[in-house]
Structure formats: C-alpha cells, structure tokens
C-alpha positions as CSV (number, residue, x, y, z in Angstrom):
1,X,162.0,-95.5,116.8
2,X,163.5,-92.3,117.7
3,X,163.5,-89.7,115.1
4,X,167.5,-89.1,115.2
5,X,167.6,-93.2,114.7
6,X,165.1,-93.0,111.7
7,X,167.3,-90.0,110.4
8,X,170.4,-92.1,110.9
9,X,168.7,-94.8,108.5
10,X,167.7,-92.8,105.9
11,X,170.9,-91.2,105.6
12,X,172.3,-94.9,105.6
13,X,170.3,-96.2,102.6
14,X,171.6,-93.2,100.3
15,X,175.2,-93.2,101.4
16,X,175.2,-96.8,100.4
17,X,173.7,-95.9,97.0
18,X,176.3,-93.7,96.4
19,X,179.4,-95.5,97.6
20,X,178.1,-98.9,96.0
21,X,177.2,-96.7,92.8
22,X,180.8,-95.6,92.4
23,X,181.9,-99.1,93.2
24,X,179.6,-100.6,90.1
25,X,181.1,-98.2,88.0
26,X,184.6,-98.8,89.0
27,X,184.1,-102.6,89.2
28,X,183.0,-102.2,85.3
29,X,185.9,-100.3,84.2
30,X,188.5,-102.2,86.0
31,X,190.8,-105.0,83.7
32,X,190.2,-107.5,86.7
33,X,186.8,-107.8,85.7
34,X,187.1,-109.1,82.4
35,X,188.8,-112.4,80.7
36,X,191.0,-111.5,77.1
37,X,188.0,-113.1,75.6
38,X,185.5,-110.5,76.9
39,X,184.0,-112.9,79.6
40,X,183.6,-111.7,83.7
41,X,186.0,-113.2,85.8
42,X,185.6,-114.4,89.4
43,X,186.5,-111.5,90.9
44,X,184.4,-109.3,89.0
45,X,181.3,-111.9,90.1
46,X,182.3,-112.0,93.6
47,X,182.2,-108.1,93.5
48,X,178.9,-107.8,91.2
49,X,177.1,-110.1,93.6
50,X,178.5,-108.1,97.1
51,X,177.6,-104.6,95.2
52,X,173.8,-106.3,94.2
53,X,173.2,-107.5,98.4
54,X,174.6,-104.1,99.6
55,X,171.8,-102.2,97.3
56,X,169.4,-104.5,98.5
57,X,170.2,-103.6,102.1
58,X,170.9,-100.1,101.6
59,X,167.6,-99.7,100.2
60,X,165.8,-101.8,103.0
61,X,168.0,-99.9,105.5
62,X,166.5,-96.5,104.0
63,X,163.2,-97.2,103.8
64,X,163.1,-98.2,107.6
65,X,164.4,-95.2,107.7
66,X,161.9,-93.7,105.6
67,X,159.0,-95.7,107.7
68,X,160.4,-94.5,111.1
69,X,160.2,-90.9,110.4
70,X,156.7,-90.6,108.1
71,X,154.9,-93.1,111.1
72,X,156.3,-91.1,113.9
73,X,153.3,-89.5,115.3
74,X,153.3,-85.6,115.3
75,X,154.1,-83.5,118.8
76,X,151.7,-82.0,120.9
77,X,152.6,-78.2,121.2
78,X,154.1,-77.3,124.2
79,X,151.8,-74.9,126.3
C-alpha cells in the first residue's frame, strides 16, 4: 500500500469519528428520537444502528490505515 493511500485511510477512520460523533449527539437530542412516553422510536433505531456500523468501519478503515503506514518498510537513502 502506498503511503499517500495509507495516509488517505487514516485520515478516513477519524473524519468518520468525528462526523458520526456529532451525528450520535444530534441523533440524541433530536424530538424524533423519542416516543411522549420516553421510549426510541424507529427512526432513532434506524439511525443508532447506521451511526454504530459507520464507527465500526471508520475504525477498521483507520487502522488499515494505521497498518499501511507503521508496516511500510523504511527508504534506503539516496546516494
């Protein structure tokens, strides 16, 4: 893996964190989410579960990432 590709990935896995963190927090706050009798509605289910898989990816994302660029074998100086 190329090092700009394993940058890419890295960079990936914590821009998802912090878009899907934002989104948790939102989706908690939001009058959508919750029935009058204090129980989560579809919608906020349907949400929890997409924001849940997209930290699970994010995070598998970034620690390709991670892998690429920690396994990449040093350069030979240039002579």
């Amino acid at each position: 893996m190329s090092r700009r590709v394993a940058i890419f990935l890295g960079l990936f896995g914590v821009w998802s964190w912090v878009i899907w963190i934002t989104f948790a927090k939102n989706l908690w706050d939001s009058d959508r989410s919750w029935a009058p009798d204090g129980s989560p509605t579809g919608y906020f289910v349907v949400h929890a579960v997409l924001t849940v898989v997209s930290f699970v990816l994010g995070t598998v994302i970034g620690v390709i990432g991670w892998r690429g660029l920690r396994n990449r074998p040093a350069r030979k100086p240039e002579v």
